[in-house]
Backbone bond lengths (Angstrom), bond angles and torsions (degrees), N, CA, C in turn:
res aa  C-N    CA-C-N  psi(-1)  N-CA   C-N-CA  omega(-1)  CA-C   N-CA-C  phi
1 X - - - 1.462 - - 1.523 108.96 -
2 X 1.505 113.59 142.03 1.466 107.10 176.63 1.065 131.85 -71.21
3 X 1.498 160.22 -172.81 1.239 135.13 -151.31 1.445 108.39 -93.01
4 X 1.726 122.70 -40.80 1.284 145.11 171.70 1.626 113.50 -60.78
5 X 1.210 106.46 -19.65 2.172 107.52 172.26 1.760 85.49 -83.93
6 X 0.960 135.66 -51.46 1.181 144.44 -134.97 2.275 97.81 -74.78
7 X 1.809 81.52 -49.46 1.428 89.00 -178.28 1.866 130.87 -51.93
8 X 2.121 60.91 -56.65 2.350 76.00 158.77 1.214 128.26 -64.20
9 X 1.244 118.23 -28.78 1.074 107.08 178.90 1.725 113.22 -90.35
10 X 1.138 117.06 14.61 1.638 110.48 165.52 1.363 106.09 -100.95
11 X 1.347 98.15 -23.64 1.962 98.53 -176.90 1.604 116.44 -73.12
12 X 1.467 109.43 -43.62 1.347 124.26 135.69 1.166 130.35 3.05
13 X 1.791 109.96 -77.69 1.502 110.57 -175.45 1.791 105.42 -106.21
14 X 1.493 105.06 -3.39 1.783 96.63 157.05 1.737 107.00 -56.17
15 X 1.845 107.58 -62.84 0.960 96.79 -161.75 1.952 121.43 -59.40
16 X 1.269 118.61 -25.63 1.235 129.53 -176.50 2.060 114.42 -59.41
17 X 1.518 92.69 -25.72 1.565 97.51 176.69 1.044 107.05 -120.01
18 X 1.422 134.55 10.61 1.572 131.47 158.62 1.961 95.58 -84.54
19 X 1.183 129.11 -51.94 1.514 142.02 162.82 1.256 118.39 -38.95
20 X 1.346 113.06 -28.41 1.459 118.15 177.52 1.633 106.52 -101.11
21 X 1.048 95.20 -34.43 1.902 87.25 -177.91 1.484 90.44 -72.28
22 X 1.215 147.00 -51.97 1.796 142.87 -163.47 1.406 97.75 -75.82
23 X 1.389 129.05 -12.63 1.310 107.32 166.11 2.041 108.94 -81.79
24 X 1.833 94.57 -44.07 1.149 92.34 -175.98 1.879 131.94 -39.14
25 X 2.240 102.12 -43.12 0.801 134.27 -158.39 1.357 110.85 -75.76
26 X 1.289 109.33 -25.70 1.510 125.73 -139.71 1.450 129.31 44.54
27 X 1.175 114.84 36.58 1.340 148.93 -170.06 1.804 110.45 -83.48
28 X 1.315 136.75 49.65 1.378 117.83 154.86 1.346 139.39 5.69
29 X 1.456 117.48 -59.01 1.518 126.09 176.02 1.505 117.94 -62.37
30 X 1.648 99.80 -32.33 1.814 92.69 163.74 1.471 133.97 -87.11
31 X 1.315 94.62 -30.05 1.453 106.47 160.54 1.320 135.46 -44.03
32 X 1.807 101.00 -40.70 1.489 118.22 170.00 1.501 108.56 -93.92
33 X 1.334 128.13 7.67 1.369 127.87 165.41 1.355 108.26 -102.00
34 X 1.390 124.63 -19.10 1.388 117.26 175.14 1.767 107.64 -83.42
35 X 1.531 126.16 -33.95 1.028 121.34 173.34 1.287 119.11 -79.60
36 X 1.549 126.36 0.42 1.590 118.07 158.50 1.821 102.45 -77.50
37 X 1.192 94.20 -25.57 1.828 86.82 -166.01 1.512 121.78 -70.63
38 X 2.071 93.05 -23.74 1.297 100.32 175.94 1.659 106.04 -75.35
39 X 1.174 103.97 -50.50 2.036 108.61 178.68 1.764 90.48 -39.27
40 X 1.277 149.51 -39.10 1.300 133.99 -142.69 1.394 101.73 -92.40
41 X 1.426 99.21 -39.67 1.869 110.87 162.74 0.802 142.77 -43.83
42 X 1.680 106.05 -47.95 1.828 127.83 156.45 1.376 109.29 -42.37
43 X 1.389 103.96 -64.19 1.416 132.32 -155.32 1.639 101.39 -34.15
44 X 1.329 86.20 -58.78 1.762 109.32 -153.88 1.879 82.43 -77.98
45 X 0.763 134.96 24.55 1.506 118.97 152.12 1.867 122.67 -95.20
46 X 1.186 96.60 -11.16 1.720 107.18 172.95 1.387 100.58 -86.61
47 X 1.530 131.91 -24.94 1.399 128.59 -176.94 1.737 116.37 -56.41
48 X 1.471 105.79 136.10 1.303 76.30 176.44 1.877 126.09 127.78
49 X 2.073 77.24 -54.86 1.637 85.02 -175.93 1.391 106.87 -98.09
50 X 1.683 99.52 143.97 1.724 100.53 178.01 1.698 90.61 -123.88
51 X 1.611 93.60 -168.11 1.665 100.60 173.98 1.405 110.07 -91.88
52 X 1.298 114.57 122.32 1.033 111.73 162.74 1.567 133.87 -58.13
53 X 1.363 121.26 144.97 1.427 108.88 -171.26 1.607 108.61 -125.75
54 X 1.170 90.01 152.11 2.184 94.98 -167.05 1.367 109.34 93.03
């Protein structure tokens, strides 16, 4: 995998068990730390692309 699938996909399953422990916890602050991690996951899928030329 290239280094950037690799990244998302750890941010990915950070955010999925930071989301699960704040659900578990009833914890807010993880909940909203797992959904920045997922936004960072998204994010990093626009990284990367340019215009191709020709």
């Amino acid at each position: 995998m290239p280094g950037i699938q690799t990244i998302r996909l750890v941010l990915a399953l950070t955010a999925l068990v930071l989301f699960g422990l704040g659900l578990r916890s009833e914890s807010s602050y993880l909940r909203f730390a797992g959904i920045a991690f997922l936004t960072a996951s998204l994010a990093l899928r626009f990284v990367g692309r340019g215009t191709r030329k020709g």
